[in-house]
MARMI-490763 format. One line per 5 residues: number of its first residue (from 1); their letters; for each residue x, z, y of N, C-alpha, C. Coordinates in pm, whole numbers, plus 50000, padded with zeros to 5 digits. Layout:
NUM	A	X,Z,Y,X,Z,Y,X,Z,Y; ...
***
This chain:
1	XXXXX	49678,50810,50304,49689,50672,50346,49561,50596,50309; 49531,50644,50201,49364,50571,50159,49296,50553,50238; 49265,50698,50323,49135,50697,50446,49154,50600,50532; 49312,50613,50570,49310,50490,50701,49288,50337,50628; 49326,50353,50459,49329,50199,50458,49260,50086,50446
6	XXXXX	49125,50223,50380,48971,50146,50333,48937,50079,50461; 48928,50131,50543,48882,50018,50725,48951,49919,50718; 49056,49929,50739,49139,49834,50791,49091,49700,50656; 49116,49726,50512,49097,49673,50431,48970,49590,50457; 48847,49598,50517,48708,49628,50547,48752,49498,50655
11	XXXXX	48803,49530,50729,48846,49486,50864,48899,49319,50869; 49003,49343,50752,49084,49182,50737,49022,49124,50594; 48953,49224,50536,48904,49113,50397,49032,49122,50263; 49066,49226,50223,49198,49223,50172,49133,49379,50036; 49162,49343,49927,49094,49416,49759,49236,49502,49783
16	XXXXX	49189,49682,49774,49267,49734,49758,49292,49765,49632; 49398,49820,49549,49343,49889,49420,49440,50024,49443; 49366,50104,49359,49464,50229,49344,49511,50219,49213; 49650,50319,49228,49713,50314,49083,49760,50485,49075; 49736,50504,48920,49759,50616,48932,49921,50661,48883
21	XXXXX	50018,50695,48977,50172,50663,48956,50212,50755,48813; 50146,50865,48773,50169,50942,48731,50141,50896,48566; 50077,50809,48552,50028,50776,48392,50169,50637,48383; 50218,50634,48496,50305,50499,48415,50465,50536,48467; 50566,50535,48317,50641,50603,48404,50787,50556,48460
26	XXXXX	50733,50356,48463,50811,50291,48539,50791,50296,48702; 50646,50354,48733,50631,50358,48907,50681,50535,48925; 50699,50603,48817,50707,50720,48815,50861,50709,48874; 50945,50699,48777,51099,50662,48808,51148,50572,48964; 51048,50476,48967,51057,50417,49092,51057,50437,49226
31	XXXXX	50929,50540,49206,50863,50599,49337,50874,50778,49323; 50892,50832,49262,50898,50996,49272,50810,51061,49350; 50868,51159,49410,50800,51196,49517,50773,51117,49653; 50802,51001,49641,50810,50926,49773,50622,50810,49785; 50548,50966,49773,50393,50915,49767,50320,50920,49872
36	XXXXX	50238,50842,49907,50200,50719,49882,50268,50632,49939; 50221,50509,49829,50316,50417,49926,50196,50258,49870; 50221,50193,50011,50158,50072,49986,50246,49959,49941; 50191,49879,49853,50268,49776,49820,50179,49610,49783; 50231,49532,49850,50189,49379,49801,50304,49341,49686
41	XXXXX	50232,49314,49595,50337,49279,49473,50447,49375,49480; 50565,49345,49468,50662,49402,49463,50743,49469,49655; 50663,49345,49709,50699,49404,49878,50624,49558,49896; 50713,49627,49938,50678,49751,49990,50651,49762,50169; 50540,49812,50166,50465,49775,50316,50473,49891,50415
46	XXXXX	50442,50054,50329,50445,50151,50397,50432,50255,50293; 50514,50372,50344,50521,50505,50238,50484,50611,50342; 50452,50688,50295,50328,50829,50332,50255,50817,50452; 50219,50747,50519,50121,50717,50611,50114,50540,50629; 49991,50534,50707,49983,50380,50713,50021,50297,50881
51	XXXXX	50098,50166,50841,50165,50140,50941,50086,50041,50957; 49943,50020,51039,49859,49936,51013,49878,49771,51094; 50022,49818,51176,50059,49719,51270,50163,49613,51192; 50208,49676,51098,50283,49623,51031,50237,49572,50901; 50108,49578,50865,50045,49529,50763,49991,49427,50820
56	XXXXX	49962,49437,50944,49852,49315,51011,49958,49246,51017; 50082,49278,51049,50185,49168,51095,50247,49093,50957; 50251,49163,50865,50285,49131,50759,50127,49000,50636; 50058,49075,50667,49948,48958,50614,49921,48829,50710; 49953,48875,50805,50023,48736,50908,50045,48648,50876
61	XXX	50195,48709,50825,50298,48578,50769,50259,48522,50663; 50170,48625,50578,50147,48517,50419,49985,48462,50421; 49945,48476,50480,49803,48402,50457,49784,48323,50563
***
């Protein structure tokens, strides 16, 4: 999901960060095997590939 997201990120002006799920083991319990997954705060945006139509649609509504 990274590859597609750095553009797009590039694209709308939007700081990605990575986290590494595996050192913390409240995203561990949270998320399992259900990797990667994008998230704004606590909103969950997209899990194992990127739904870039739905991020555009979604940064839409909040900015």
């Amino acid at each position: 999901m990274g590859v597609a997201l750095f553009p797009l990120a590039n694209e709308l002006n939007f700081r990605v960060e990575v986290l590494d799920v595996d050192s913390d083991p409240e995203l561990v319990a949270r998320y399992g095997a259900n990797l990667p997954v994008l998230l704004h705060g606590n909103e969950e945006l997209c899990q194992y590939f990127l739904e870039a139509a739905k991020v555009r649609d979604y940064l839409g509504k909040i900015c």
